[in-house]
N, C-alpha and C positions, 0 to 999 in steps of 0.2 A: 917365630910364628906370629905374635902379637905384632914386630913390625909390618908384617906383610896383613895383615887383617886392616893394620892403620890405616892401609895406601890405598885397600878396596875399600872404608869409610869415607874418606877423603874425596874418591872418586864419585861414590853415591851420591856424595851431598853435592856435588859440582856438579851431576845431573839434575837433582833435585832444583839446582837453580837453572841451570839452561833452560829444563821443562815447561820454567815462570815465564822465558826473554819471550815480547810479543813476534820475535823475527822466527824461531824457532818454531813456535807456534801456527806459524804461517807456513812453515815448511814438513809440509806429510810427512815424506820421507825421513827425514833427521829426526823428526818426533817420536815416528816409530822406530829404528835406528836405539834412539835411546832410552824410550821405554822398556824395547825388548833387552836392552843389557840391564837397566835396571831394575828388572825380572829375575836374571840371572844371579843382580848380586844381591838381591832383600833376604833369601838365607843364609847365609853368613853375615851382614850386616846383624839381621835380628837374631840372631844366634848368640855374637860378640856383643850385641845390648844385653838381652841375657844372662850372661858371662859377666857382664862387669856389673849388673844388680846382683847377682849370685856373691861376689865378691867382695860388693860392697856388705851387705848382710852377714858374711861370713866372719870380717874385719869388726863388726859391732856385736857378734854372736862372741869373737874372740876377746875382745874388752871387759864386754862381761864378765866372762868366765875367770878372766884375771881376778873382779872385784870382788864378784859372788861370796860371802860370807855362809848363805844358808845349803846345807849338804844338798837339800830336796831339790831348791833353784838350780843348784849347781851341777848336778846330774841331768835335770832337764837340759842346761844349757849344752852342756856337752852333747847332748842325743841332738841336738839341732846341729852342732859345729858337723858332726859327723853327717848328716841328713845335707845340706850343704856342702859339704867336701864332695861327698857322692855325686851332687848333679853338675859340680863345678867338670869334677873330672868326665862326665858323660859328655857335656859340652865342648871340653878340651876337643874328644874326639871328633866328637859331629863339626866343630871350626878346622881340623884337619881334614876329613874329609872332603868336607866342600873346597876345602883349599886347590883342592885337586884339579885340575883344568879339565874341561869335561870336553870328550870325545864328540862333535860335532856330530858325527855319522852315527852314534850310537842308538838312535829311535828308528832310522834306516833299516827297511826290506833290503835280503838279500841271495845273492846266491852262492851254494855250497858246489864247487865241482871239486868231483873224488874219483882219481885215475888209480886203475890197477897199477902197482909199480913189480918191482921184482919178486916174482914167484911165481910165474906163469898162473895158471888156472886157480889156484888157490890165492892169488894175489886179488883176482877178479872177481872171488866169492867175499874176500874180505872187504871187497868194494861196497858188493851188495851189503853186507854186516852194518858198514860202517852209515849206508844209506837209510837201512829200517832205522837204528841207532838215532840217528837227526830228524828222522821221521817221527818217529815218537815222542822223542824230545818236546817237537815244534809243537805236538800235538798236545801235550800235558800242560804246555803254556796257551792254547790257543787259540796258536796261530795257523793259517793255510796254508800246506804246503801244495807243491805239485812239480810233476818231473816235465823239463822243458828240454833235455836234450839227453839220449841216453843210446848207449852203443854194448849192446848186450856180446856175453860168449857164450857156447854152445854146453853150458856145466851151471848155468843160473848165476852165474856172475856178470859183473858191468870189466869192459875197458876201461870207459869214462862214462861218467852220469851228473846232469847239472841238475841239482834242485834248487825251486823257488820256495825259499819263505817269507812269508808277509805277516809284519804285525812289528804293534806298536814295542819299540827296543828289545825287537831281533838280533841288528848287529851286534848291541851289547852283550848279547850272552853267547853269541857264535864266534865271536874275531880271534877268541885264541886258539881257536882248532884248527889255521892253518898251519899248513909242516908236512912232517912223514911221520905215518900210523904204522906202527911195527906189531906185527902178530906171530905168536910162537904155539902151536899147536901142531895135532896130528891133522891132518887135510882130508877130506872128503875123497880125493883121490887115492889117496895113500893106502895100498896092501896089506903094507908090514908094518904099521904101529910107531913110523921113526915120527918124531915132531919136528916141521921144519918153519922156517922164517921167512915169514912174506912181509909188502908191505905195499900203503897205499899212499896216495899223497891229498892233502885237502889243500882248497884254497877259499877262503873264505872272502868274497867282494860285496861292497853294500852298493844297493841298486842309486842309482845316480839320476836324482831329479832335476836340481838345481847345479844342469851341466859341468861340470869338473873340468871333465875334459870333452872340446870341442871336434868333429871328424868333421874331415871337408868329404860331401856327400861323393865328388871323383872318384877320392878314394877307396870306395866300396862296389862291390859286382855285386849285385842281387839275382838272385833267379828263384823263382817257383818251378817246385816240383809238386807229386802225389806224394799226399800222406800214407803213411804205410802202419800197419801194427795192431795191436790189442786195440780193439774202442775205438779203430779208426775206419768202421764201414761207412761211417756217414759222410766221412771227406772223402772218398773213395775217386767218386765222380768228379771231381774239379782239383784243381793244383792249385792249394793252400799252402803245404808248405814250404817256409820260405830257408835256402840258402845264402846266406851273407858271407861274404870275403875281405877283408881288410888286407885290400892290396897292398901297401908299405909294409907291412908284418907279417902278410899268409895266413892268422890266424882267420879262423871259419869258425860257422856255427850255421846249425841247422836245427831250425825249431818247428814242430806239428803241434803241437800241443793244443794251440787253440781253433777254432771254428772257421774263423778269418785269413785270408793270405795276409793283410795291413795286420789285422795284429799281433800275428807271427814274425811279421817284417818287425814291428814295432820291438816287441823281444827280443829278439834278435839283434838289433842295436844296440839296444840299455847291455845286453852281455857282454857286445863285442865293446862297449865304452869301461865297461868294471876291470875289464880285462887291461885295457890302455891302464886306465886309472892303476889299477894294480900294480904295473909295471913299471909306473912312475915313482909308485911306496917304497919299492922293492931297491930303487935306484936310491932314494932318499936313504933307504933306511942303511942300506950298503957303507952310502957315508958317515951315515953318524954312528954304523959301528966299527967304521976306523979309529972315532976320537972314545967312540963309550959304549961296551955290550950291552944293549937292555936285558933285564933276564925272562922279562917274559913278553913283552911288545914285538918284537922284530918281525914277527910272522913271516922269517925265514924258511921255503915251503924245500930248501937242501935239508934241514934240519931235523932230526929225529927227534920228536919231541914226546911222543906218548910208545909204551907199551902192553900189548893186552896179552897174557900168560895163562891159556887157558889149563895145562896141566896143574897150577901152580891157583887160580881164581887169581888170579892179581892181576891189577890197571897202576899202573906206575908211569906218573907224569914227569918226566927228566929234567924240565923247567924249573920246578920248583921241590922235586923231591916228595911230591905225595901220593901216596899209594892206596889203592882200596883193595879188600879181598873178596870182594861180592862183585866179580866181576859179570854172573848172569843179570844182576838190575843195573848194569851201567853199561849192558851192550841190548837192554829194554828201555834205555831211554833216561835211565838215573846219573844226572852229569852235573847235577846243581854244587855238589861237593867240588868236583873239581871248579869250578866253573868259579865258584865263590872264591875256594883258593886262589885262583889264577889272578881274580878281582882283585882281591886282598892286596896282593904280592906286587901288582901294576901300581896300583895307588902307591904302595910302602916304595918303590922304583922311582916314581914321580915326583913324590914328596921329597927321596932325598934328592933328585937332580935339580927340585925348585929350592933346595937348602944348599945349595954350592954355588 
C-alpha cells in the first residue's frame, strides 16, 4: 500500500511543478486538467503526510519509553504510544480507502427501470413494491424523483416503470440494485394461502451528460403523440408526448411526463443513450468476467441477486451474504445497511484486484 501511496506523491509534486512552467500556465485547458486531478489526489497525499508525522511521533514516543526510568513518566508515555497507535491505524484505513479508484459516474442522476419478470400479476405488484421501495429511499436522502415512463396492469401493478432520480451521488447509492429481485410470499391474488415466487428485474443507468455514447440523429424516429393518464388533463389538447425508437436496436421509449413535446423528446434520448451506454458495460463486463468474477460490481441484470421472504421478514442479499429481518422498513425505503454492505464489499474487491 505505502508503495502505491509513493507513486500518487510522486505524481502530486510533478503537478505541483507543471502548475509553476509559464507554458502550462498559458494553457486553460491543461491547467485545469491538472488542477482538477490534483484535487483528487490532496486526500490521500495529506492523509500519507499525516501518517508519516503520526509515525514519526510514535517512533520518538517509543524511544522514550525504552529510557523512561520514572513509573509516573512511563505510564504517561505509554497512554501516548497507544493514543498514536490508534490514529495511525484510523489513517491505515482512510489511505485504503482513498486508495480505491473512484467511480466517475457516482455524483450522476439516474434512472431506475423495474420490469415485472416471472409471476405474472404478482410479479407486476412486486414491480410496484419495489418502485414505492426507491421512491422513499430517493426521498429520505433528498432527492427528486419522478416517474418518466410507466406501463401499468389491471391489479396495481407496473409491466415496466422508469424512474428518475436526481441528486447529488445518486448513482452511488443506487448501482448495486441492478439484477433480479426475487419475492416469496403469499400474492394478492392468491385464494388458498400457497406462497409463490416472483420476480422483477432492475437496471440501474446514470443519466449521461458529458456524452458517452454518441447517436447519429438517422438513427432515431421520433413522433409525438397525446399525453394520456392521471394529471395529464392539461396536455390533453396538444401532442407532447414524445415516442423515440432507436432504429439499430428497436429499443423505444415513450415519455409524458413533462409539459413540453422538446422536453419529453429531450428525455427521451438521455434514456435511450443510458440504455446504449448500459449495453456497452454489460459487454465489458461479460469479459472481464471470463478472466475474474467481481462479487459485487458486474451489475449482471440475468442475476439473482436479492431476496425478499415475507413469510419469514427476511431480505437476503446473495452477493455478499447479508441478511436483515425487518423486512417491513427495508421495503419503506430502509436500504442504507445493505447499501453500505455492498459499498464495503466493492471497495474490499478493488483493493484486492489493485494488490495483484
Amino acid at each position: 500500500m505505502l508503495d502505491k501511496i509513493s507513486q500518487v506523491v510522486t505524481r502530486y509534486e510533478e503537478i505541483d511543478r507543471q502548475m509553476t512552467d509559464p507554458a502550462v500556465l498559458a494553457d486553460h485547458v491543461k491547467l485545469t486538467e491538472l488542477a482538477r486531478e490534483r484535487s483528487d489526489l490532496g486526500p490521500l497525499v495529506e492523509a500519507y503526510q499525516e501518517y508519516q508525522r503520526v509515525n514519526q511521533e510514535l517512533a520518538e514516543a517509543q524511544e522514550m519509553a525504552d529510557l523512561e526510568d520514572d513509573p509516573e513518566m512511563a505510564a504517561m508515555v505509554q497512554e501516548e504510544i497507544k493514543t498514536l497507535t490508534r490514529q495511525r491505524e484510523r489513517l491505515e484505513k482512510r489511505m485504503r480507502k482513498l486508495l480505491v479508484p473512484k467511480d466517475p459516474r457516482d455524483d450522476k442522476n439516474v434512472f431506475i427501470e423495474i420490469r415485472a419478470g416471472t409471476g405474472g400479476d404478482e410479479a407486476g405488484i412486486f414491480a410496484a413494491d419495489l418502485l414505492r421501495m426507491y421512491t422513499r429511499y430517493a426521498d429520505s436522502k433528498g432527492w427528486k424523483t419522478s416517474i418518466l415512463e410507466e406501463n401499468r396492469t389491471g391489479v396495481g401493478g407496473y409491466k415496466e416503470v422508469i424512474l428518475s432520480v436526481r441528486g447529488k451521488g445518486a448513482y452511488s447509492r443506487f448501482k448495486f440494485e441492478s439484477g433480479v429481485h426475487r419475492v416469496q410470499r403469499v400474492p394478492q391474488t392468491e385464494s388458498q394461502g400457497r406462497i409463490h415466487t416472483s420476480a422483477a428485474t432492475v437496471a440501474v443507468m446514470p443519466e449521461i451528460k458529458d456524452v458517452d455514447i454518441t447517436i447519429d440523429p438517422n438513427d432515431l424516429e421520433i413522433t409525438s403523440t397525446f399525453s394520456s393518464g392521471p394529471g395529464g388533463q392539461h396536455m390533453q389538447k396538444n401532442a407532447t408526448a414524445a415516442r423515440i425508437v432507436h432504429k439499430p436496436t428497436g429499443m423505444f421509449v415513450k415519455i409524458q411526463s413533462e409539459r413540453s413535446l422538446t422536453q419529453n423528446k429531450q428525455l427521451g434520448i438521455a434514456i435511450i443513450q443510458a440504455r446504449l451506454q448500459e449495453m456497452e458495460e454489460q459487454k465489458q463486463n461479460a469479459a472481464i468476467a471470463a478472466d475474474r468474477k467481481s462479487q459485487v460490481g458486474s451489475g449482471d441484470r440475468s442475476e439473482k441477486i436479492r431476496t425478499y421472504n415475507y413469510p419469514q421478514s427476511r431480505v437476503t442479499d446473495h452477493r455478499i451474504g447479508f441478511t436483515s429481518y425487518n423486512l417491513a422498513a427495508v421495503m419503506d425505503g430502509d436500504l442504507d445497511p445493505f447499501i453500505d454492505a455492498l459499498t464495503v464489499a466493492d471497495e474490499a474487491e478493488k483493493l484486492a484486484a489493485a494488490g495483484e
